[in-house]
C-alpha positions as CSV (number, residue, x, y, z in Angstrom):
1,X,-11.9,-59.2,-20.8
2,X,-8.5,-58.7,-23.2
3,X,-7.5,-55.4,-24.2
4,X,-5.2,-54.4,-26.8
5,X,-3.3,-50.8,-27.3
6,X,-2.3,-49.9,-30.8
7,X,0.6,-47.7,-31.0
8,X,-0.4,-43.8,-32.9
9,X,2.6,-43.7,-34.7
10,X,3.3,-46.9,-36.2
11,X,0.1,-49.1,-36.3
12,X,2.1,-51.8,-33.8
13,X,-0.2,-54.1,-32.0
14,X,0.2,-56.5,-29.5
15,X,-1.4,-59.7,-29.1
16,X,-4.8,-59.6,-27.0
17,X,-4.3,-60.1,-23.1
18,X,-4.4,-58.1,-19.8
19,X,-5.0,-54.3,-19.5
20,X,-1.7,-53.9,-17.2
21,X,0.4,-56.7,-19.6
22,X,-0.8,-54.3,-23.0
23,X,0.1,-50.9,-21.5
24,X,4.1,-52.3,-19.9
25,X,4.4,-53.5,-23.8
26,X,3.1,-50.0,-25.1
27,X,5.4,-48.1,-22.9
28,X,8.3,-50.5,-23.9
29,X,7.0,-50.3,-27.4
30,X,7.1,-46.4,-27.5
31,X,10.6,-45.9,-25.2
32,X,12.3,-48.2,-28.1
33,X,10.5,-47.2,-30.7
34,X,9.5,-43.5,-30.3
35,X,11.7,-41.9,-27.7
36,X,10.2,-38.5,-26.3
37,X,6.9,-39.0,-27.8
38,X,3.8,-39.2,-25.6
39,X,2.1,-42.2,-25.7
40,X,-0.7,-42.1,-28.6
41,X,-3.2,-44.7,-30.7
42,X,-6.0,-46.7,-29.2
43,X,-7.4,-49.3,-27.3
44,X,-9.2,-52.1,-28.0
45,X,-11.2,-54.2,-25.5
46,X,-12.8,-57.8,-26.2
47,X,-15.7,-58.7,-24.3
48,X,-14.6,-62.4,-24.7
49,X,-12.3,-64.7,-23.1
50,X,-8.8,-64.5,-24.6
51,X,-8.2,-68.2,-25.0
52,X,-12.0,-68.6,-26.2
53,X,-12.7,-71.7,-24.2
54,X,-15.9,-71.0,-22.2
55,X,-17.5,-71.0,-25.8
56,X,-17.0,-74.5,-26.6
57,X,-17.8,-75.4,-23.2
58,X,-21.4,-73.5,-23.6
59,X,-21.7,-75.2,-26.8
60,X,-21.8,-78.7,-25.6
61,X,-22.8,-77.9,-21.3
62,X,-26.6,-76.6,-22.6
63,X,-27.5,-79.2,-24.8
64,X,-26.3,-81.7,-21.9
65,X,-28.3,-80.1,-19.1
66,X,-31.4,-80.0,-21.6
67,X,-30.6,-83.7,-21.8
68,X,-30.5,-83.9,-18.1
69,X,-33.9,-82.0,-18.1
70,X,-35.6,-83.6,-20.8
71,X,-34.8,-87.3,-19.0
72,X,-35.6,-85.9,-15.6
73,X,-39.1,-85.4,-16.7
74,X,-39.9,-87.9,-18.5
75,X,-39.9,-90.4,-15.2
């Protein structure tokens, strides 16, 4: 899962990756940015893969094993 925080104040948003890796670049983000201000904003999580590969592999892996399948019973 990716996660994104997006700063209250400003509407800065990192790019999508780790939970720990967004909220280091959100603290940075606000000591540089906002000094003395609590943190604020939102959160954002993606249910998918941040590079987006297992898709493409789904895409072609079923219709391959259906293959598989399809010849297997055919014999």
């Amino acid at each position: 899962m990716a996660f994104r925080y997006r700063c209250g104040e400003c509407g800065f948003k990192p790019s999508w990756g780790t939970e720990s890796q967004n909220e280091r670049e959100q603290i940075e983000h606000y000591a540089d940015r906002h000094p003395g201000l609590h943190f604020g904003g939102t959160v954002e999580a993606n249910a998918k893969s941040p590079e987006g590969g297992i898709g493409c592999l789904g895409v072609l892996g079923v219709p391959y094993l259906l293959f598989l399948i399809a010849a297997a019973c055919s014999r």
